[in-house]
C-alpha positions, 0 to 999 in steps of 0.5 A: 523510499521516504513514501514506503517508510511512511507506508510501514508507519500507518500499516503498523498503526493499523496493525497494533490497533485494538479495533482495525475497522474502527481505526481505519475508518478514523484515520480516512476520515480524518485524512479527508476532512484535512484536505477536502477544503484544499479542492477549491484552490486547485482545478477541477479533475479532468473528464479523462480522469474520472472514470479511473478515479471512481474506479480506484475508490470502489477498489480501494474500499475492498482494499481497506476491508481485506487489509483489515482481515489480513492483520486479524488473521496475520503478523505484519512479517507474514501478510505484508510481504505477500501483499506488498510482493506478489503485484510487483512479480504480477505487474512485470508480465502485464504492464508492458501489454497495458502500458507499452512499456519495454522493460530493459533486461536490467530492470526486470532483473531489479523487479525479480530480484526485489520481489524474490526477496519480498517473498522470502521474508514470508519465510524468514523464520523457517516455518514452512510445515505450518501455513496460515490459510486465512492470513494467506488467502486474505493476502493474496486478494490483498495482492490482486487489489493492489494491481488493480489500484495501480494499474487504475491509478497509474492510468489516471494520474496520466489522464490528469494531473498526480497531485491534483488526482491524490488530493480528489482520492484522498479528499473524498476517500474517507468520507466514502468510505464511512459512508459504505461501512456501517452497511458492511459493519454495523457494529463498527460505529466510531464516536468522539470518544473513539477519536479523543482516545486515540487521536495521536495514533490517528493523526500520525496515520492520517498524515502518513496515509496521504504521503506514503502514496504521493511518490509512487503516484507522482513516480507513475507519471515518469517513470515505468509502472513495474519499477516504480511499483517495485521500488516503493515496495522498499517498504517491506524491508522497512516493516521487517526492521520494525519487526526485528528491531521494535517488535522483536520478531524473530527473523534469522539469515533468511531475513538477511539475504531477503534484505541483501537482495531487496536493496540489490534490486533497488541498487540495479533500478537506480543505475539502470532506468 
């Protein structure tokens, strides 16, 4: 839960930035620099676990270019909770076939519950006439990269070990990243002056970017995958708070219950795994 809540604060960061690519490169970037000299006090990644890890960086880049779409064509209540709903709801049907893991009936009623819930927060105001078409697709692709990272990482975190698997990604993560989008953004440049401008929003990011996924990852290797990622998507409450209480969205009744039934189904994976 601690790791969802840190989730939400660079999502929101990223959300609020004047310039999403610009800001994202920043935070990566700096996130990698952070911890890239810690590599020479751990041991090396295990073979096994390569080929995941260059998966999930490949994946991960289109992940950050999608999320950025999403917030410039949608709010934090609408794409988010597509994003961050739709793979929970996806990963109860296949991960058994991919991991071998038997779901009891509790915790596939926990998954379903949470995952309902995500999705009616996309609601939560009553629009139902008018559909964000671009925010909708971006979130959709947004939702399908987040199977893929998870299913990659869950099997690479296996293959090795959790911290020593994060502490690669997110040491080499940025630096690759900026290394790609000048080819895909070529007016996207970022500068010292960029960093000195917003270096407070971008350091909160970049911590927060490398804690929010260390639980879930670390969570990958103990516990099932559908209920751990479930259980981490704790996080689209968290943002719907934000957005009622910070940013002064309007949610209404429907927000309530989506909220009741997220913590239900969160309530039912703690006494029941």
């Amino acid at each position: 839960m601690s790791g969802a809540v840190g989730h939400v604060i660079w999502n929101a960061l990223l959300k609020k930035s004047d310039d999403k690519i610009r800001f994202m490169r920043a935070f990566t970037l700096l996130s990698s620099i952070f911890l890239f000299p810690l590599l020479f006090f751990f041991e090396p990644l295990p073979k096994t676990a390569w080929p995941f890890f260059f998966a999930t960086i490949v994946i991960h880049v289109f992940y950050k270019i999608f999320l950025c779409k999403v917030y410039d064509y949608s709010g934090l209540s609408f794409g988010y909770p597509i994003a961050r709903g739709l793979p929970s709801l996806i990963l109860l049907l296949i991960t058994p076939f991919i991991f071998g893991e038997n779901l009891q009936l509790n915790n596939q009623i926990a998954v379903l519950i949470i995952s309902l819930g995500i999705l009616l927060l996309v609601f939560s105001e009553g629009n139902f006439k008018k559909i964000n078409i671009k925010g909708l697709t971006y979130s959709l692709i947004v939702a399908l990269i987040i199977i893929a990272y998870t299913i990659t990482d869950a099997k690479g975190a296996r293959a090795s070990n959790a911290l020593t698997y994060l502490l690669y990604y997110f040491s080499l993560d940025g630096f690759i990243f900026n290394i790609i989008a000048p080819f895909i953004f070529k007016k996207k440049e970022i500068h010292l002056n960029y960093f000195l401008k917003n270096l407070k929003n971008i350091s909160i990011a970049a911590f927060f970017n490398i804690y929010s996924y260390l639980p879930a990852v670390y969570g990958y290797t103990i516990g099932k995958v559908a209920v751990v990622a479930a259980l981490r998507e704790m996080s689209i409450l968290f943002a719907s708070l934000y957005g009622l209480f910070i940013l002064k969205e309007k949610g209404g009744y429907l927000a309530f219950i989506s909220a009741v039934m997220i913590l239900s189904g969160c309530i039912l994976i703690k006494l029941f795994s």
